[in-house]
N, C-alpha and C positions, 0 to 999 in steps of 0.2 A: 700700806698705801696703794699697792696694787690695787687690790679689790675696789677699794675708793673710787684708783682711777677709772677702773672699770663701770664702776655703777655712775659716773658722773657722764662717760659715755654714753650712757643708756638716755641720761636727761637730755644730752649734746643732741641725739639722735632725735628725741621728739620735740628739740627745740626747730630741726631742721627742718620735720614735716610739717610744722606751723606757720614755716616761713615764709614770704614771698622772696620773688627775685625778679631782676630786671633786663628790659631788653635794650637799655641804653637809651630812653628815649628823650633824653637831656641833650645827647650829640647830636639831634636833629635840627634842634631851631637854630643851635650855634652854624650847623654848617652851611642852612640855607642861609640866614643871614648874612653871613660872607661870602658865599657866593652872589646875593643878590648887590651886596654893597661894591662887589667886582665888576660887575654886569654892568652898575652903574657909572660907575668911575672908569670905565674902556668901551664901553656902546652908548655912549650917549641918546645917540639919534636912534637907535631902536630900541627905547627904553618901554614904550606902549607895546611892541611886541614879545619884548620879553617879561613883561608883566604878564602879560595874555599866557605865554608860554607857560611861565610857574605857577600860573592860577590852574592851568588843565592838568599837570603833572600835580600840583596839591588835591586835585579833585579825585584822580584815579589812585594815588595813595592812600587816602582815606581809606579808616578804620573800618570792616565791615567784620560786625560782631555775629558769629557761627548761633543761628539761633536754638539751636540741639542742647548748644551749651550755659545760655540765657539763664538768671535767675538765681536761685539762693539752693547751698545743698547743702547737707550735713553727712555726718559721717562723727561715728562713735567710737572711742577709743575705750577697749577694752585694757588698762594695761597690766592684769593678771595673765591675760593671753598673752599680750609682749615678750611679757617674763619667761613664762611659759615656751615662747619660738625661741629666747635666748637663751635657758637654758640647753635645749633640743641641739642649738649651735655651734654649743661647746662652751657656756657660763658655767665658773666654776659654784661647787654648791653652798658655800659658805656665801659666796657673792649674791644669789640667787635668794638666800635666809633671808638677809638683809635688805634687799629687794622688795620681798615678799610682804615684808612689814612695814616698809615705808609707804608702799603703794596698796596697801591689803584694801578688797572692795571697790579700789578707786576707778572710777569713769568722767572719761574728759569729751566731752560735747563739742566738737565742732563746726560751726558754719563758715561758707565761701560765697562770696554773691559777686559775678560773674554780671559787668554791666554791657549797657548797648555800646559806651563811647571808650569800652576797651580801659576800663578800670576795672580794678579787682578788691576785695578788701574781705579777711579774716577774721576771725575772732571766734572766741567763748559762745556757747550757746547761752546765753541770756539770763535763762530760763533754770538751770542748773548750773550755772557759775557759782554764787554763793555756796549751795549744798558742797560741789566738788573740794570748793575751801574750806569749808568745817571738816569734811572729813579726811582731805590732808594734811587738815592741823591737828587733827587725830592720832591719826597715824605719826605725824612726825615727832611728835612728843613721846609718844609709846617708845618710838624705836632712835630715840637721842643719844640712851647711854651707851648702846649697840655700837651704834656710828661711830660715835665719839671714840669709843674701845679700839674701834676697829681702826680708824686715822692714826691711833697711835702706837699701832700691831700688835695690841694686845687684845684679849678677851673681856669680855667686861666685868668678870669676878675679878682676872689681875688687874686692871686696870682701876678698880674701886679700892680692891688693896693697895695700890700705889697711891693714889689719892690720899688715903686714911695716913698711910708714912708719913705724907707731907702737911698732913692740916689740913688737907681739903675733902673736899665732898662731891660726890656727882653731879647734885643738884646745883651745885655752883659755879661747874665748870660748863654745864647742858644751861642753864640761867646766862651765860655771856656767849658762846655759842649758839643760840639761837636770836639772835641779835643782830647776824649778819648771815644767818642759815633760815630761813622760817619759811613757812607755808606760802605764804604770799607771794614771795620773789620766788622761790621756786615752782609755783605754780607759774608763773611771769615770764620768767624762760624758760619752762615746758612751751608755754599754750600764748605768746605774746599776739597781740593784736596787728593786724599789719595791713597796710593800703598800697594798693601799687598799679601796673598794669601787666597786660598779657595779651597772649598772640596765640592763636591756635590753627594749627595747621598738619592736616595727615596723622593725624591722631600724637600727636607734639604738641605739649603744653607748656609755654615757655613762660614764667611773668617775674615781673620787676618790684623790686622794692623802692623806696624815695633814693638809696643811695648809691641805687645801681647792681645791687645783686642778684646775680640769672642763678636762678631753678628750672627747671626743665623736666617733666612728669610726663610719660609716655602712659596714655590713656587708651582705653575703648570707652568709649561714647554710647551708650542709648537714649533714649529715649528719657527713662526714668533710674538710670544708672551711671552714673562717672565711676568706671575702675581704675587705680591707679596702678598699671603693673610695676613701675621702677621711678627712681627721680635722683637726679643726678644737679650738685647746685657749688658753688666758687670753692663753699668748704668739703666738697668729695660726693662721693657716689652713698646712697644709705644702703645696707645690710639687706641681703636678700630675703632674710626670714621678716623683713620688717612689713611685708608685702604679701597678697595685695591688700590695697586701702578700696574698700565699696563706698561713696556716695551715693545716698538716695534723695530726691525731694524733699 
């Protein structure tokens, strides 16, 4: 079960980097609104002025979107090289086996499109989504009886002889086990699609999800490069081998 947990880490971890996160920007209209409805209800008579006031103050808080950072990026996920820094990091090797063959040849595409009104929104490259699924539906089937062996600390020769004891068969235990394990959803929470906002500031990349959850990605910026050196979001800090992440156009 260790190992398991281990490698389910590994998924946790690039469910993370797929993430968005939030800057809170739900508590905003709530607190003008009550303030404005205070404003109202105790200054009557300077209610034209204070109107005036919160219209100049909405004006200079207004969103101004960093246009370096404008536009749609992508960024490739090799995750044999994943494996590969996690191993290097101290992944045990039995962990890293199994690893190897769930994700073997796998490449996960991702774009980020970065708007003028301080939206943000992820996803799948388009374009090589499908392919990505065929061939971790591939893979996941390959390396089923492995898994399965391995959840229940055995190897998968013992674990087929246990099987056989009982009247059953691999194939029928990997046939309801993948039912609620399959390609699909776990590509889903690898690589889930996601809409939000963001804020950038001193090379601080902050952005929000619908639900409220802050990520925060310390970047260099060029031109034709988004580096990601670290990101840190509500569920922890991510693994320093997991970096850096390059965006190109």
């Amino acid at each position: 079960m260790k190992m398991i947990s281990k490698l389910l880490a590994i998924l946790m971890t690039l469910a993370l980097v797929f993430s968005l996160a939030a800057c809170g920007g739900s508590d905003v209209p709530e607190t003008t609104t009550e303030a404005s409805v205070a404003t109202e209800a105790t200054e009557a008579p300077e209610t034209t002025e204070a109107t005036e006031a919160t219209e100049a103050t909405e004006a200079t808080e207004e969103f101004t979107a960093p246009e370096e950072l404008l536009g749609t990026w992508k960024y490739t996920f090799d995750i044999n090289q994943l494996i590969e820094k996690a191993k290097e990091a101290g992944t045990e090797e039995s962990q890293y086996a199994l690893m190897a063959m769930i994700f073997k040849d796998m490449i996960i595409d991702m774009v980020i499109t970065f708007n003028e009104d301080g939206t943000v929104a992820q996803n799948l490259d388009a374009g090589t989504e499908e392919e990505t699924l065929k061939k971790l539906e591939e893979n996941l089937s390959a390396a089923m009886p492995d898994l399965i062996a391995a959840m229940n600390g055995m190897t998968r020769e013992d674990y087929e002889a246990y099987l056989a004891e009982n009247g059953m068969s691999m194939e029928d235990v990997a046939a309801q086990f993948s039912e609620f394990l399959n390609a699909e959803s776990m590509l889903e929470s690898m690589a889930p699609g996601t809409n939000g906002t963001y804020t950038y500031e001193d090379g601080e990349l902050t952005m929000t999800d619908a639900e409220g959850n802050e990520t925060v990605w310390l970047v260099e910026l060029g031109e034709e490069e988004l580096k990601v050196i670290s990101m840190e979001s509500d569920e922890g800090e991510t693994p320093e081998w997991f970096f850096p992440m390059v965006f190109t156009r």
